[in-house]
N, C-alpha and C positions, 0 to 999 in steps of 0.2 A: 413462550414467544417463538414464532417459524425461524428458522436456520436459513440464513442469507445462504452459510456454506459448510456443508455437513461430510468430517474426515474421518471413518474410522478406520483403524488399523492398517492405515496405509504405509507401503514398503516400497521404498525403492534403491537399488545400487547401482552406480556408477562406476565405471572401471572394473567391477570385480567387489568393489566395496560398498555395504552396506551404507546407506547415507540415514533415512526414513526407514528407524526400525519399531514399526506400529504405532505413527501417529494419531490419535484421537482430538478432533478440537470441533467447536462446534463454536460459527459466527452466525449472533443474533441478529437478524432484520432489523435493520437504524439502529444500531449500534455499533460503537467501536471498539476491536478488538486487539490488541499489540501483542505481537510476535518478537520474545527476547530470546537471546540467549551463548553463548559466547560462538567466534567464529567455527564454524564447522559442524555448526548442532544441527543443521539441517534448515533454517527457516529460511534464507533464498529458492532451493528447492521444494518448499513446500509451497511457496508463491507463485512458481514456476509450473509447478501441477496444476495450479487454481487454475492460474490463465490457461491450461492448454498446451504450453509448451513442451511436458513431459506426461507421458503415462504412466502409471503406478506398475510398480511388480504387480502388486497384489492389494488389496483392500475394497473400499466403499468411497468414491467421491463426488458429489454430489453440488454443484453450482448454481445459483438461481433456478434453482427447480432440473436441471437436464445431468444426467447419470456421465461424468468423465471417466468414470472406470475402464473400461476399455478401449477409450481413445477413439471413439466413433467421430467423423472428421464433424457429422451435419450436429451433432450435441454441441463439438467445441465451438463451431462456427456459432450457432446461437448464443452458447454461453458469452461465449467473447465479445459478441454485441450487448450485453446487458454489465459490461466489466469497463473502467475506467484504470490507466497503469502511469502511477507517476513512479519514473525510473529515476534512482538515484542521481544521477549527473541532469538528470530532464531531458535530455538526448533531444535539445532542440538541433537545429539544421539552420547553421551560419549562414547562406546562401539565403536564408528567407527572413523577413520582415518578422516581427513580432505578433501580428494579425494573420498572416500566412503562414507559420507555425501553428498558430492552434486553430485555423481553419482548414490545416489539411486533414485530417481523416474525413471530414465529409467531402472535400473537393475528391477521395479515393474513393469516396462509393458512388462518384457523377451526382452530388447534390448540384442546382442551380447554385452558381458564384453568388449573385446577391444574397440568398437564400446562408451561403457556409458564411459570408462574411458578417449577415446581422449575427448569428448564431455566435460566430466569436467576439464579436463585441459585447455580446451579454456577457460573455462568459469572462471576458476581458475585466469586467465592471465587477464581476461577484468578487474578482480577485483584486482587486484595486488597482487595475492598470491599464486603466480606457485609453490615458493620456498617453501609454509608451505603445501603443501598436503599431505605428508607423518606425518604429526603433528597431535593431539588427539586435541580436543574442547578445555581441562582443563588447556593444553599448551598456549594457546590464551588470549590475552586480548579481552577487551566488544568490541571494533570495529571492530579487525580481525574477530569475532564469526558473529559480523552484516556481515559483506564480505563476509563472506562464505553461512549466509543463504542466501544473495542476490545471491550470484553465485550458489547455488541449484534455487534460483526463476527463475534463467533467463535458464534453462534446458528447453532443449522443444523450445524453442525459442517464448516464447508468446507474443502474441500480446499487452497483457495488464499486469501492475504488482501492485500488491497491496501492500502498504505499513503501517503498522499498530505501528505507534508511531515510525518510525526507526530508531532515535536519543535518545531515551529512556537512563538513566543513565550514557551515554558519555558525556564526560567533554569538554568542549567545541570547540576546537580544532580539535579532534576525532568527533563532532557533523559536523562539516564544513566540514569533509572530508568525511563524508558519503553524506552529501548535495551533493558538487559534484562531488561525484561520482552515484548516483540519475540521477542528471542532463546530467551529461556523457554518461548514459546508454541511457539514452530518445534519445539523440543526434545519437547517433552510430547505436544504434537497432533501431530507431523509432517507439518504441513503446510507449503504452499509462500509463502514469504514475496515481495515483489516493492513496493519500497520506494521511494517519487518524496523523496528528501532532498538539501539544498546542504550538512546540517552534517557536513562531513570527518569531526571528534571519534565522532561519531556512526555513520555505516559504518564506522572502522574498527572501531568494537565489535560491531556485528552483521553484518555482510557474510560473505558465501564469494565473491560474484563482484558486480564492479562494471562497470556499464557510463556511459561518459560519453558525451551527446548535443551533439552542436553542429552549427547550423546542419539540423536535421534529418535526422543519420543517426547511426549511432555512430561516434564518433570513437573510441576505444579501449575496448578491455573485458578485463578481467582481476581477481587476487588483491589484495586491500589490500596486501600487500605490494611484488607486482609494479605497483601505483601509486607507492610510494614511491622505484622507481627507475626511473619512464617518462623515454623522454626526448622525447617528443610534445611539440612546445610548447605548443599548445592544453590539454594537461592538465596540466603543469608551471606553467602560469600561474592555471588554474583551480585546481588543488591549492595553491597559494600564497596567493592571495586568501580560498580557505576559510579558510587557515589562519588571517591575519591575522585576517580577524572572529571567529574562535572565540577568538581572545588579546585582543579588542577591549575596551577598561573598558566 
């Protein structure tokens, strides 16, 4: 199957310190991919190359078809149009409506207003929340705010969408209803999912392939399944620890 996003041996350090020491990970076209692994193993930074934000030392990386390895600005610009980014907090903007939130990236490239506004209303609807778009962020609970930067992410129609912790502070319930709805989108749009999460519960409902980071490389990658009978200790002990806090009162 073609590689939505193809990483090898990518390196990069910050401060002086090694962050990405030869990552390898290859994300399947319509499919979705999760990024584990405990804080500091590298997978914000690996997310943060995808989109663009960071150059590699050194390595191979490769974005919906255009070469990011050397930070060429007219590759990233392309890539980035074919990339949807729902950021951990959703990083909506108080100041705007809930319609106005996720109809602003195209209102920034001078789409016609009618034009960005039906555009978010679809997009409002894939996410079940046609009825709050005339509503403010502050109005919102933590999951509705996640639904709405996912329905800013999927504007544009991209091909790939990044998801950075996207069950973050939702209680559990509200965490299974963002899963699938995740998994919904991959389904319907076909596009390519690639998921920075710690909640186990969580991949295993939306995963096809999981990769764990430690210490900045991938330490194993395989089936939710084929995690449940690793015998890596690093992921046997990391797979345990999820577990516990997911059972946590």
């Amino acid at each position: 199957m073609p590689l939505s996003v193809d990483v090898r041996d990518l390196r990069k350090s910050l401060g002086g310190r090694p962050v990405l020491r030869g990552v390898s990970l290859g994300a399947e076209q319509g499919r979705t991919t999760v990024l584990m692994g405990g804080s500091g193993s590298g997978k914000t930074v690996l997310l943060k190359h995808i989109v663009g934000l960071l150059t590699p030392d050194s390595g191979v990386l490769r974005v919906a078809g255009f070469d990011l390895s050397t930070g060429e600005p007219q590759a990233i610009a392309s890539a980035r149009g074919k990339i949807g980014y729902l950021f951990q907090g959703a990083a909506l903007l108080n100041s705007l409506t809930v319609l106005d939130n996720v109809a602003l990236p195209m209102r920034e490239r001078a789409v016609a207003d009618d034009e960005a506004r039906r555009e978010a209303e679809d997009r409002l609807e894939k996410v079940g929340l046609r009825d709050a778009a005339a509503k403010f962020p502050a109005e919102l609970s933590g999951g509705m705010r996640k639904r709405v930067g996912l329905a800013r992410a999927i504007m544009g129609r991209p091909e790939i969408i990044l998801y950075d912790e996207p069950t973050s502070g939702l209680d559990p319930p509200t965490a299974a209803e963002i899963g699938d709805l995740i998994r919904r989108l991959q389904d319907t749009l076909g596009v390519t999912s690639l998921v920075v999460a710690h909640d186990l519960l969580l991949t295993q409902r939306i995963a096809d392939r999981i990769a764990v980071l430690h210490e900045g490389r991938v330490r194993w990658d395989g089936t939710p399944d084929e995690m449940d009978k690793a015998d890596d200790p690093v992921v046997r002990q990391f797979r345990e620890a999820s577990l516990r806090h997911a059972v946590a009162p």
